[in-house]
C-alpha positions, 0 to 999 in steps of 0.5 A: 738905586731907584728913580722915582718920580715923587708923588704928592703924599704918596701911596703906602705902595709907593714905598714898597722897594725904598729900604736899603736902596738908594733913592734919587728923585726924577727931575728931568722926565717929561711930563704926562698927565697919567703921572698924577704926580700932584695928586693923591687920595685921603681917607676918613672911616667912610669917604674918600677924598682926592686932593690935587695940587693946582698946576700952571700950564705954559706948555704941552711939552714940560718937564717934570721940574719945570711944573709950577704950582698956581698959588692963586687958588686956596689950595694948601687951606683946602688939603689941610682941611680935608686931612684934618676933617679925615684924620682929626680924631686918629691916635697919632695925628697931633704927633705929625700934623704940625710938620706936614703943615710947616712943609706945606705952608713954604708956598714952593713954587715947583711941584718938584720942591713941594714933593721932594721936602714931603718925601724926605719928611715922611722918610723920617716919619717912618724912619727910613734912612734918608738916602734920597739925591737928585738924579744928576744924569751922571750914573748908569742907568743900567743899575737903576730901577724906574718905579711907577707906582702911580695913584690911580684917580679911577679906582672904585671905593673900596671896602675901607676897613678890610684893606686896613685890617689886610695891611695891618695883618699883613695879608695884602699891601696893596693900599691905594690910599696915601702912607699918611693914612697908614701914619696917623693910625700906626705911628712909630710902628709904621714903618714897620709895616712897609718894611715887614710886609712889602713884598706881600700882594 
């Protein structure tokens, strides 16, 4: 079994551990801003683009399902912008879009939700079975697995191209960039380079 903290369109690493495992979603971890649970990073052929969702802050101290999203800045707009001004002319985007947008456009008000219905669509996306719960504190944690692989804002630009051609050629995994960068490329076939290539570093 593995806990995790679900990501805002998570890294193609963020998905490393998920096959034949068991995947229950955090909701009562406290937050920390080194998460960065509401944001991820876009790619085009060139630029790179950070898009973070906006949050309300009524407290320091807050768990992770009590976040809400502030809905009075126009920000599902923006990242459904950016995704289509980077990915707009990349083979399987037309097959995808539509669906990221649905789910973005339910307005949820907790970050939690928002994160949890993207990961279960993006599980089908790569056909993953879905085996994601919620973590109701009632198994062992003893036989659960903390994964933090967290989007890291800092990280210089990197050559874009070669991490592709690392990926997809299986020489290396590490991908900083969100899987749905590795999905609008690859399609059907993207999953099956999570699953083939996952323990290579």
């Amino acid at each position: 079994m593995i806990l995790v903290q679900p990501q805002y369109f998570p890294t193609v690493n963020f998905f490393k551990k998920f096959e034949n495992n068991k995947i229950f979603i955090d909701y009562n971890s406290d937050y920390s801003q080194y998460l960065n649970i509401n944001k991820t990073r876009i790619v085009n052929l060139s630029n790179t683009f950070e898009m973070e969702v906006p949050l309300v802050f009524n407290s320091k101290d807050i768990k992770i399902k009590e976040l809400k999203i502030d809905h009075s800045r126009n920000w599902i707009n923006s990242h459904i912008q950016s995704i289509q001004s980077s990915y707009g002319k990349f083979p399987y985007y037309i097959y995808y879009i539509d669906d990221i947008i649905e789910v973005l456009k339910l307005r949820h008000n907790f970050l939690i939700d928002l994160n949890y219905d993207l990961l279960t669509l993006l599980y089908k996306f790569l056909n993953f079975e879905n085996k994601i719960q919620k973590f109701q504190n009632k198994y062992n944690l003893g036989d659960i697995i903390k994964v933090y692989n967290h989007y890291n804002s800092n990280i210089e630009k990197d050559n874009i191209e070669e991490q592709r051609n690392n990926l997809f050629l299986g020489k290396k995994f590490d991908y900083s960039y969100s899987v749905i960068d590795l999905i609008f490329l690859k399609g059907p076939e993207s999953g099956y380079f999570i699953r083939n290539f996952k323990e290579k570093n």
